[in-house]
C-alpha positions as CSV (number, residue, x, y, z in Angstrom):
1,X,48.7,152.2,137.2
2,X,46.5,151.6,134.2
3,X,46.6,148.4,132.8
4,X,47.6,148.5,129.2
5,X,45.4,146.4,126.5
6,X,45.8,145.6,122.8
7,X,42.6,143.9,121.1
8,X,43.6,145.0,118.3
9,X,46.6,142.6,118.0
10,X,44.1,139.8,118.6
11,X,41.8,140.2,116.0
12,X,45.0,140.3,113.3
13,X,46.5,137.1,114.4
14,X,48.9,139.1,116.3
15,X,50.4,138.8,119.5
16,X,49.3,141.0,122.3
17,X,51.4,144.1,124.0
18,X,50.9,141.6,127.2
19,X,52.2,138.1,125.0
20,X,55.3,140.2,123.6
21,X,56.4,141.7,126.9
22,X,55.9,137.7,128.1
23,X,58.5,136.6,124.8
24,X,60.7,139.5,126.2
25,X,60.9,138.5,129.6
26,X,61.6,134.9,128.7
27,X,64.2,135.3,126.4
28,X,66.4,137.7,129.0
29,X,65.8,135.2,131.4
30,X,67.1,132.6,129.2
31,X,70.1,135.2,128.1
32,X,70.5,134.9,131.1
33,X,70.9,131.5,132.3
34,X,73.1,131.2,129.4
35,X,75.6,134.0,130.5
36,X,75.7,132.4,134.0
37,X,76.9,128.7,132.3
38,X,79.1,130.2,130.2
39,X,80.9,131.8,133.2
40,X,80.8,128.7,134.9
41,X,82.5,126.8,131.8
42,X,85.1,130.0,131.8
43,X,85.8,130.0,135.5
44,X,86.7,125.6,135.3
45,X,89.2,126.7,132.7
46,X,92.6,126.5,134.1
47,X,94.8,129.5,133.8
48,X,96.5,129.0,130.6
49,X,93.2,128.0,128.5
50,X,91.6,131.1,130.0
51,X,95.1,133.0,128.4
52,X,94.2,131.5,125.3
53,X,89.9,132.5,125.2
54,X,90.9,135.8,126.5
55,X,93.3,135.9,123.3
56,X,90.8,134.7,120.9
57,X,88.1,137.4,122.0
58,X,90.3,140.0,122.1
59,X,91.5,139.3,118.4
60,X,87.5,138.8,117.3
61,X,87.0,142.6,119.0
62,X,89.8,144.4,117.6
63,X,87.9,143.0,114.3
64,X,85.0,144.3,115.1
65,X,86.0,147.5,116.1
66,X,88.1,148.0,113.5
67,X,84.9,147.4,111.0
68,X,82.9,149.5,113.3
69,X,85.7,152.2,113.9
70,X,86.2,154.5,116.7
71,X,83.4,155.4,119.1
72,X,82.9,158.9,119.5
73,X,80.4,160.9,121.6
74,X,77.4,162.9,119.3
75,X,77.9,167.4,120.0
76,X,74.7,168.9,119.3
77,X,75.5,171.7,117.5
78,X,72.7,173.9,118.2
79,X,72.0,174.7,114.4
80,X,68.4,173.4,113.5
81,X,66.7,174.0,110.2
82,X,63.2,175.0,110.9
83,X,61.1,174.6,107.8
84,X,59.5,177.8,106.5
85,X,56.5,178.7,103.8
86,X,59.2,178.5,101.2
87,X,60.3,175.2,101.9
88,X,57.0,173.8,100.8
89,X,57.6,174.3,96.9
């Protein structure tokens, strides 16, 4: 596979396709530590405080759900509009 460059990022001030795939990497890996303590904090919970999180998630999603509204799959129709020599007046 062909190693893929950027020199033009350097010569901006910009970071490189390399130095942003680097920021990527580290922040998923920190996502991820942080998922992994939170689950630890949320397994030591004893049953009835874990009633009560799951509670207060479940009322902060309906929220958001509600302001988001239903999810619903996208049907591709078929009809296109294809532009034609008129279209360009």
């Amino acid at each position: 596979m062909t190693k893929i460059t950027s020199n033009q990022g350097d010569s901006v001030g910009l970071p490189s396709f390399e130095q942003l795939m680097e920021i990527k990497a580290l922040g998923k890996e920190r996502l991820s530590f942080q998922r992994g303590a939170w689950r630890a904090q949320y397994e030591a919970l004893s049953q009835e405080e874990k009633a009560l999180v799951d509670a207060k998630f479940s009322k902060i999603l309906t929220k958001i759900a509600a302001q988001f509204g239903r999810s619903r799959p996208f049907v591709f129709t078929g009809e296109t509009h294809t532009p034609t020599e008129d279209d360009d007046s």
